[in-house]
C-alpha positions in Angstrom: 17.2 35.8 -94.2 17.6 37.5 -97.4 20.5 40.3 -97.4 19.8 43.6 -99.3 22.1 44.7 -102.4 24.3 47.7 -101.8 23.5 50.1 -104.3 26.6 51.6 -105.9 25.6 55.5 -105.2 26.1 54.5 -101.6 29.9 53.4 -102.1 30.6 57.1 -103.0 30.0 58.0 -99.4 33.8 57.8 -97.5 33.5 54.5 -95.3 35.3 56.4 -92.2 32.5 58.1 -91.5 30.3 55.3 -90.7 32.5 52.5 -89.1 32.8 52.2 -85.2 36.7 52.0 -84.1 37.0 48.9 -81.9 38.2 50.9 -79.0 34.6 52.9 -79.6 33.1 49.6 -78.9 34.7 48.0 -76.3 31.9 48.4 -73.4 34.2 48.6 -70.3 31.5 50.2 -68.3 30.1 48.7 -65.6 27.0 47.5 -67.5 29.6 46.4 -70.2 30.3 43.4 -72.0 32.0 41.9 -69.1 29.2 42.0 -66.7 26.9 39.8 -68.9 27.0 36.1 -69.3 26.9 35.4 -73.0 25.6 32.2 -74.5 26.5 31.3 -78.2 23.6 30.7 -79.8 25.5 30.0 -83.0 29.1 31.3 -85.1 27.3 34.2 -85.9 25.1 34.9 -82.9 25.5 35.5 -79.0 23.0 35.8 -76.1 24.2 38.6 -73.5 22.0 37.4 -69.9 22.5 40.8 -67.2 24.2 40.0 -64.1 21.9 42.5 -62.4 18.4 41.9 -64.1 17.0 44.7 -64.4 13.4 43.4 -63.7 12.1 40.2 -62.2 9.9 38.6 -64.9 8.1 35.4 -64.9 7.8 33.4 -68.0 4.6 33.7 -70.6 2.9 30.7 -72.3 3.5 31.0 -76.3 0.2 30.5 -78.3 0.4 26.8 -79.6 -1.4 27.8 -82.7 -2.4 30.9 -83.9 -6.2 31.4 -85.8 -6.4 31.2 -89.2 -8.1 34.5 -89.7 -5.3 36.3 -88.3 -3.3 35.5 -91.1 -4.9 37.6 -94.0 -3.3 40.3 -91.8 0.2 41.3 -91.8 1.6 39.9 -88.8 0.3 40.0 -85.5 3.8 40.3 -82.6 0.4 40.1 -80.0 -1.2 37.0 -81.3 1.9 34.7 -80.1 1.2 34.7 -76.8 -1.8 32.9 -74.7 -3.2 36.0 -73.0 -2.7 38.8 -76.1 -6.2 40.0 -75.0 -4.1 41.4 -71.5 -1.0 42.2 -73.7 -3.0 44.5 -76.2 -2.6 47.4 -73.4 1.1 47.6 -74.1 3.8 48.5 -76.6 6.7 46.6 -78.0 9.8 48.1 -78.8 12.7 46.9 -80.5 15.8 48.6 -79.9 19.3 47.9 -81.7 22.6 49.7 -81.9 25.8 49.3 -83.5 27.9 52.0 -82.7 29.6 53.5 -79.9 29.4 52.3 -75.9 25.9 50.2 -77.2 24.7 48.5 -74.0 25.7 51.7 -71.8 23.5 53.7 -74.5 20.4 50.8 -73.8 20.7 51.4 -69.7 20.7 54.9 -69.8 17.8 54.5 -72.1 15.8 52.4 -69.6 16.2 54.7 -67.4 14.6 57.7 -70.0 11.9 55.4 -70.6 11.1 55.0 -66.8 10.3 58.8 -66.7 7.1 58.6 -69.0 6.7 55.1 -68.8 6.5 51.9 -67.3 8.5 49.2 -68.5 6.9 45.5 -68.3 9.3 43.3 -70.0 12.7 43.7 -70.7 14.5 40.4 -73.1 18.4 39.5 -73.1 20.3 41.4 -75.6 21.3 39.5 -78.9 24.3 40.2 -80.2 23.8 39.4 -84.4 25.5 40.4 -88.0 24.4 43.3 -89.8 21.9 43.0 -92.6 21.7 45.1 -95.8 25.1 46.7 -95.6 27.0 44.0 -93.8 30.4 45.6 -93.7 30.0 47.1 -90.5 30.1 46.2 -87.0 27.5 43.5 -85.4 24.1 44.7 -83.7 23.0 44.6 -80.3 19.4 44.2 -80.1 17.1 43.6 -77.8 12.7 43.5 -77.1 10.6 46.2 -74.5 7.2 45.6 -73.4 6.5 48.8 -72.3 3.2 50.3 -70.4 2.2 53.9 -71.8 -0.6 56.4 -71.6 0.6 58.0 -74.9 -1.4 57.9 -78.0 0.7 56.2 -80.9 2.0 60.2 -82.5 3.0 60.9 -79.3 4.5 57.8 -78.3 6.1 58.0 -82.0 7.7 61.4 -81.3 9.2 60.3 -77.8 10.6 57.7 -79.5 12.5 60.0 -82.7 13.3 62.4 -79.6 15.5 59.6 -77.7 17.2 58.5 -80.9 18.3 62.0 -81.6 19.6 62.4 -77.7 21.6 59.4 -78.7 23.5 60.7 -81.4 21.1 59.5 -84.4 20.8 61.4 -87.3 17.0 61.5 -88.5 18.6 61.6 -92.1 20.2 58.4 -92.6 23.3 58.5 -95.2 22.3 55.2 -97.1 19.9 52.7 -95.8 20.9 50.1 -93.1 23.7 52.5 -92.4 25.0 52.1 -88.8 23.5 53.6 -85.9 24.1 54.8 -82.3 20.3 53.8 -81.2 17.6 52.5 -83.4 13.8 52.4 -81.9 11.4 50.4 -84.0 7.7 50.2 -82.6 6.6 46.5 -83.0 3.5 47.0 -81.9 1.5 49.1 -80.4 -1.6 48.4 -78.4 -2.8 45.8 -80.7 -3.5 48.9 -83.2 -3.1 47.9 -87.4 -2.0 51.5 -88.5 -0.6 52.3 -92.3 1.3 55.4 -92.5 3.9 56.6 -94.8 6.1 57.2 -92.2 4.7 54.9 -89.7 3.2 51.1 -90.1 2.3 49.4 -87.1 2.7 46.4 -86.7 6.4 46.9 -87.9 6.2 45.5 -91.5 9.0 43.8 -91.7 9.3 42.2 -87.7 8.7 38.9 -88.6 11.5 38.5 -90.8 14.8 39.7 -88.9 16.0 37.2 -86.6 17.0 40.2 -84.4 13.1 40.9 -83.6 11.8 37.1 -83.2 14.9 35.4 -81.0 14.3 38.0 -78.3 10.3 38.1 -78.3 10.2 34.7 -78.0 11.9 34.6 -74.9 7.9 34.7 -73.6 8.8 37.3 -70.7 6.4 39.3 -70.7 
């Protein structure tokens, strides 16, 4: 994975402002870090497995190859599994976070999605270095399948409004700053859009470890 150069207009921003205190980040809630079994993947990377699942989900069959003719266009998150025809009803979500209580902040957001939505799949949380600006504390991501009767501006908007109930400034200070919640739409509903402000699939999901590890965990 290639990692972003800092540009030196971001170095003039004070570096207290966006760094997490260790005490910030310690998770001693009772969904905290102690309540997860964690699996080193590798020096850098750690698998966190809930000790309460939060759903009961049976393994999917991965796609042995994928069609050529998919592959003029960009990226298909759908196409890797056996049945994408059923899976094209639903959205993936990839959520990551880096500052603050982070897995508190992901079940309290299950539970906001449950309000609006039904959640299908839900991976183990990967605990992973930052990219881009890597002098900051590591990332906890993890994948949602998630079952909606939004359209994909309204789903988009529900989305921006749960980052900002987190804490997350819509106007980031310098890109790959640190964040208290970060939604990215993966995919939704098999739909290729090209926005300005919105490309679906996510353009760049097939590169970040922190997106692939997780959906291929083939529970969906």
């Amino acid at each position: 994975m290639q990692s972003l150069t800092l540009h030196k207009s971001y170095l003039t921003y004070p570096k207290q402002r966006f760094h997490c205190t260790k005490k910030e980040s310690q998770n001693l809630h009772y969904f905290g870090i102690k309540t997860y079994q964690q699996i080193q993947m590798n020096p850098k990377m750690t698998r966190l497995i809930y000790a309460l699942p939060p759903l009961q989900c049976k393994p999917f069959a991965l796609q042995p190859k994928i069609p050529r003719f998919t592959l003029v266009r960009p990226p298909n998150p759908y196409r890797l599994f056996k049945a994408h025809k059923q899976l094209k009803q639903y959205a993936i979500l990839g959520i990551g976070a880096n500052c603050g209580e982070c897995l508190i902040t992901f079940w309290k957001l299950f539970k906001r999605f449950k309000k609006k939505n039904v959640i299908i799949s839900l991976s183990s949380i990967l605990k992973n270095p930052a990219f881009g600006w890597e002098a900051q504390a590591d990332f906890y991501n993890a994948i949602l399948w998630v079952k909606t009767k939004l359209g994909y501006v309204e789903f988009w908007s529900f989305c921006a409004y749960l980052e900002r109930m987190f804490g997350r400034n819509r106007k980031r200070p310098f890109k790959n700053a640190p964040r208290t919640l970060d939604i990215d739409i993966i995919g939704f509903k098999n739909q290729f859009l090209r926005f300005k402000h919105l490309q679906i699939p996510h353009i760049a999901w097939s590169l970040r470890e922190s997106v692939r590890i997780p959906l291929l965990e083939r529970k969906v």
